[in-house]
C-alpha positions as CSV (number, residue, x, y, z in Angstrom):
1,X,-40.9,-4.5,7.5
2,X,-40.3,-0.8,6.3
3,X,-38.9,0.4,9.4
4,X,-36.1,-2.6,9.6
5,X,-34.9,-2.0,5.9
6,X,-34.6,1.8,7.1
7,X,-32.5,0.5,10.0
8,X,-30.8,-1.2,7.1
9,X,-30.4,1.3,4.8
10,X,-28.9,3.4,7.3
11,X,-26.7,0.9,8.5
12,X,-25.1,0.2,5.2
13,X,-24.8,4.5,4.7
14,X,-22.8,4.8,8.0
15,X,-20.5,2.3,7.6
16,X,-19.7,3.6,3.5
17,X,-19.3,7.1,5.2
18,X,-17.3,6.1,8.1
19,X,-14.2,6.2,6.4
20,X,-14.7,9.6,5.1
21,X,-14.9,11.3,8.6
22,X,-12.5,9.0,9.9
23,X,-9.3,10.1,7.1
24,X,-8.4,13.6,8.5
25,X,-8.0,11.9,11.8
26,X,-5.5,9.6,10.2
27,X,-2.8,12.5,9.5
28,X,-1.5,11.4,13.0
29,X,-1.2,8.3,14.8
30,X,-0.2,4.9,14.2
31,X,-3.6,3.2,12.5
32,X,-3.6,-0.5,11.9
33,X,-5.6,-2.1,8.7
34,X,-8.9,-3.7,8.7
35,X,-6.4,-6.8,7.8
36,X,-4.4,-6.8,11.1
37,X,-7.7,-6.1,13.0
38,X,-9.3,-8.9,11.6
39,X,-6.1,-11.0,12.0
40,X,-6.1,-10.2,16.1
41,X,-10.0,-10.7,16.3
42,X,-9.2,-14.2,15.0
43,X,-5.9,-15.1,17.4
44,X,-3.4,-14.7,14.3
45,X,-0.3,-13.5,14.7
46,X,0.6,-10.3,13.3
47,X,3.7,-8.4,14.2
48,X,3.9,-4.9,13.2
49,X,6.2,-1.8,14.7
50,X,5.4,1.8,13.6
51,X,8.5,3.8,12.2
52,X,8.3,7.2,11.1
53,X,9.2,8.1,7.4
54,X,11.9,10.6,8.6
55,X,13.6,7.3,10.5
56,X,13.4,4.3,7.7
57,X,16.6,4.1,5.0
58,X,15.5,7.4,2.8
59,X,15.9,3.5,0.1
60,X,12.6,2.5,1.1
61,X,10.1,4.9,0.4
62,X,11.9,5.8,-3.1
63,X,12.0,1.8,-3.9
64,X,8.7,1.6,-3.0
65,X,6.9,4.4,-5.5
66,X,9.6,2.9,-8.1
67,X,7.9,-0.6,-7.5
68,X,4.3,0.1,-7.0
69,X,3.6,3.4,-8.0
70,X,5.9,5.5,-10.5
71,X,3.3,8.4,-11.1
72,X,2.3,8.5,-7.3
73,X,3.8,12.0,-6.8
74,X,1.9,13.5,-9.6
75,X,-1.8,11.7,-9.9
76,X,-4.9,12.7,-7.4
77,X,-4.8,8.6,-6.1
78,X,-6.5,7.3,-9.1
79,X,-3.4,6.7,-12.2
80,X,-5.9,6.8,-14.5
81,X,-3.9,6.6,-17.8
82,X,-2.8,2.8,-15.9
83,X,-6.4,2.1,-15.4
84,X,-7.2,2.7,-19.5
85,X,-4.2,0.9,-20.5
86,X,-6.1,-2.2,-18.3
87,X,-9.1,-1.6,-19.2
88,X,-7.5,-2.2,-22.9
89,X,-5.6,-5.0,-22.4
90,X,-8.8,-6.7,-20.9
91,X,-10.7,-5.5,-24.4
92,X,-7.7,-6.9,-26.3
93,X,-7.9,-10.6,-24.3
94,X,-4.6,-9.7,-22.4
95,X,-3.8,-10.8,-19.1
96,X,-5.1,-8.0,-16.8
97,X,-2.1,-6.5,-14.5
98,X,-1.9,-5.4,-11.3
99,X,-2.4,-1.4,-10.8
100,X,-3.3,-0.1,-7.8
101,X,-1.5,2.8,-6.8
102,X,-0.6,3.3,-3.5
103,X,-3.5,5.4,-2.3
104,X,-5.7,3.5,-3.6
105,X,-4.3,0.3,-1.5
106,X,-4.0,2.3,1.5
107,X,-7.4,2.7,1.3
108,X,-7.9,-0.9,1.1
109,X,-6.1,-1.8,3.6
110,X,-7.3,1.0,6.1
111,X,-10.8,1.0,5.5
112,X,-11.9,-2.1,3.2
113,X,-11.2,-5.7,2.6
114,X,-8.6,-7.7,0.2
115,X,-9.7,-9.8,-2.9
116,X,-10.9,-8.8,-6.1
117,X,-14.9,-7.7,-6.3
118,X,-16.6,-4.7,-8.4
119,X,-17.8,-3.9,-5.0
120,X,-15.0,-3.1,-3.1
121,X,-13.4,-1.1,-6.5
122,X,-16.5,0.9,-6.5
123,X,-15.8,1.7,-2.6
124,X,-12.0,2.4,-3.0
125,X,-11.9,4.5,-6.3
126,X,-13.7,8.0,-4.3
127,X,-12.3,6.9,-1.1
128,X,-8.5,6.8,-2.4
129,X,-9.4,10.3,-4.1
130,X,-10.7,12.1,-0.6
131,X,-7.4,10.4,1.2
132,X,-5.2,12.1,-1.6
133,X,-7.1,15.6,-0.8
134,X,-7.5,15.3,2.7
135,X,-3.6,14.1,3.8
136,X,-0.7,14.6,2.0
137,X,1.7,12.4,-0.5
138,X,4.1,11.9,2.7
139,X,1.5,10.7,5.2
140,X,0.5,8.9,2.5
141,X,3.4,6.8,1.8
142,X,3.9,7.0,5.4
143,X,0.9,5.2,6.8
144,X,1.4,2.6,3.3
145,X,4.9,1.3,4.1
146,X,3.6,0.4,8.0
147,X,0.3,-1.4,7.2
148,X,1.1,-3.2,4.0
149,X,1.2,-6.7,4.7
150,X,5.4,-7.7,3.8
151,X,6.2,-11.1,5.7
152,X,5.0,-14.5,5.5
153,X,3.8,-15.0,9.3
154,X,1.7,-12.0,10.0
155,X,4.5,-9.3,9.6
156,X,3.1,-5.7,8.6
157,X,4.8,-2.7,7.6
158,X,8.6,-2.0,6.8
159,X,9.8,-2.5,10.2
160,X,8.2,-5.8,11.3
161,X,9.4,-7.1,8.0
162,X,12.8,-6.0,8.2
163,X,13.7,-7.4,11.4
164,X,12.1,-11.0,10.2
165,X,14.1,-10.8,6.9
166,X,17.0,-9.5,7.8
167,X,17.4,-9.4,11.6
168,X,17.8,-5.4,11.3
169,X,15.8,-2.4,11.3
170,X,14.1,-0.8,8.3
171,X,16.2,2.6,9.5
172,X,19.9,0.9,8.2
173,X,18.6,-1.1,4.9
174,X,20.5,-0.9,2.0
175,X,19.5,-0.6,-1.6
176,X,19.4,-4.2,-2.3
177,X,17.7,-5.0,1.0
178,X,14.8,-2.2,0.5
179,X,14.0,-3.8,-3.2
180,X,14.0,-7.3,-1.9
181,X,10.8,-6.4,0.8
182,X,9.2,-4.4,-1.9
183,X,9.7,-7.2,-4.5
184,X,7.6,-9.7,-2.3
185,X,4.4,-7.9,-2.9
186,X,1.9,-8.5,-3.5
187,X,2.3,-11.9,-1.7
188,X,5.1,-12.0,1.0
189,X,3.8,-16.0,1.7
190,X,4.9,-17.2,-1.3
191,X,7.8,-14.6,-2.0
192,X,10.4,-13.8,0.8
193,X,13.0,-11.5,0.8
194,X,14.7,-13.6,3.8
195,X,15.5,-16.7,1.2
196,X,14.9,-14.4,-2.5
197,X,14.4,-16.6,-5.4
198,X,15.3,-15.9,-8.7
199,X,12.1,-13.7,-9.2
200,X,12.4,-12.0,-6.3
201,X,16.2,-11.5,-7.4
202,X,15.0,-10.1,-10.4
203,X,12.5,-8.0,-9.3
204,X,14.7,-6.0,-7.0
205,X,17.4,-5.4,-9.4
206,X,14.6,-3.6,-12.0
207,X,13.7,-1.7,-8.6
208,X,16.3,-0.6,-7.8
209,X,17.3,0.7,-11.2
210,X,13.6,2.5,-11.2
211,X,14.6,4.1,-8.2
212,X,17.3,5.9,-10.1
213,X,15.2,6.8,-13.0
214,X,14.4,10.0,-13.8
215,X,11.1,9.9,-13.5
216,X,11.6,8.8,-9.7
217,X,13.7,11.7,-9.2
218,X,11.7,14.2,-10.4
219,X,9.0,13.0,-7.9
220,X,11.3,13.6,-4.9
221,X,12.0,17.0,-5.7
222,X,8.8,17.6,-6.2
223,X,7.4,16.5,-2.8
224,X,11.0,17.8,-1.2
225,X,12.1,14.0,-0.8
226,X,9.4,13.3,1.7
C-alpha cells in the first residue's frame, strides 16, 4: 500500500511541476491549450491559425489589454489590487466579477483546465507569476491572443476568429472589428462578433475608448508597443 501512494504522490508532483520546466520552452513556438488538446482527443472541431504579434492589426493587442487587462504592462501576472477589490465585494455580498489578468489565463489555458474551483486558483496564482518572470509581456500577450478560445464552433486565437467573423485576417482589422472579438469573451458561444448584439455593441464601443486612454498608452510605451 505504501509503495503505490509513493507512486502517487509522485505522480501528482510531476504533473504540478511540469508546467514549470515546460514555460521557458514556450518563448518560441506555436503551443496549443490543454482546451484545444482536449477538444482534438475528443473529435471536436477546433480551428486555430498562429499569427505572429508583429503581423495582427497593432488594434488587437491594445483592445485586448484595454478589455481584459488594463494594468497588464505594469503587474508581475497577479493584479492584486483587482483581486482585494473582489475579495471585498464578496465580504460586502456583491456579485463577484471577473479578474483574471491575462497571465494568469494564459496559464489556464496552457497548462490547466476551465471552470471555477479553489483548486485550480491555487495552481494558477504561482504558475501565472513564474510565466511573467520567465517570458516577457509580448510573448505573453502573444501566445494569449492565439489560444484564447474567440468563436462559437471551436475557433481559437485572433486569426481563426477573424476569418469566421469577418471573412478576413486578424492582420487588416479595424478598430471596431478588433473590440467586437474581444467583447465576446469570455463566452464567444453565446456572444458573436459575426451577428453583435446590443451587449456586444456596447462592449466594444467602451473598448475601444479604453484603448485610447491614457493609462493604455502609457503601457505601450512602456513595453515599446509590443
Amino acid at each position: 500500500m505504501r509503495p503505490t501512494i509513493r507512486a502517487i504522490g509522485l505522480t501528482v508532483l510531476a504533473l504540478v511541476l511540469l508546467p514549470y520546466v515546460l514555460t521557458p520552452f514556450y518563448g518560441l513556438g506555436h503551443p496549443v491549450s490543454t482546451l484545444m488538446m482536449g477538444r482534438r482527443l475528443i473529435g471536436a472541431q477546433v480551428a486555430r491559425t498562429w499569427i505572429d504579434i508583429d503581423t495582427m492589426s497593432p488594434v488587437l493587442p491594445r483592445t485586448a489589454v484595454a478589455a481584459e487587462d488594463a494594468q497588464f504592462c505594469f503587474h508581475h501576472g497577479i493584479d492584486w489590487d483587482s483581486l482585494r477589490e473582489r475579495i471585498e465585494d464578496a465580504e460586502d455580498g456583491d456579485v463577484v466579477r471577473g479578474g483574471s489578468t491575462i497571465t494568469q489565463q494564459v496559464a489556464k489555458n496552457l497548462f490547466l483546465w476551465p471552470g471555477r474551483s479553489f483548486i485550480r486558483k491555487g495552481l494558477e496564482f504561482p504558475l501565472a507569476l513564474w510565466i511573467d518572470l520567465v517570458l516577457s509581456k509580448r510573448r505573453i500577450l502573444e501566445l494569449y491572443l492565439n489560444i484564447a478560445e474567440l468563436g462559437p464552433t471551436g475557433q481559437f486565437g485572433v486569426e481563426a476568429a477573424a476569418q469566421y467573423a469577418f471573412g478576413r485576417s486578424a492582420a487588416v482589422l479595424s478598430a471596431q472589428e478588433a473590440a467586437l472579438l474581444v467583447a465576446t469573451l469570455p463566452n464567444p458561444v453565446t456572444r458573436s462578433a459575426r451577428q453583435p448584439g446590443p451587449a456586444v455593441r456596447r462592449a466594444a464601443g467602451v473598448y475601444i475608448a479604453r484603448a485610447q486612454s491614457a493609462e493604455i498608452s502609457n503601457c505601450w510605451s512602456r513595453n515599446r508597443g509590443f
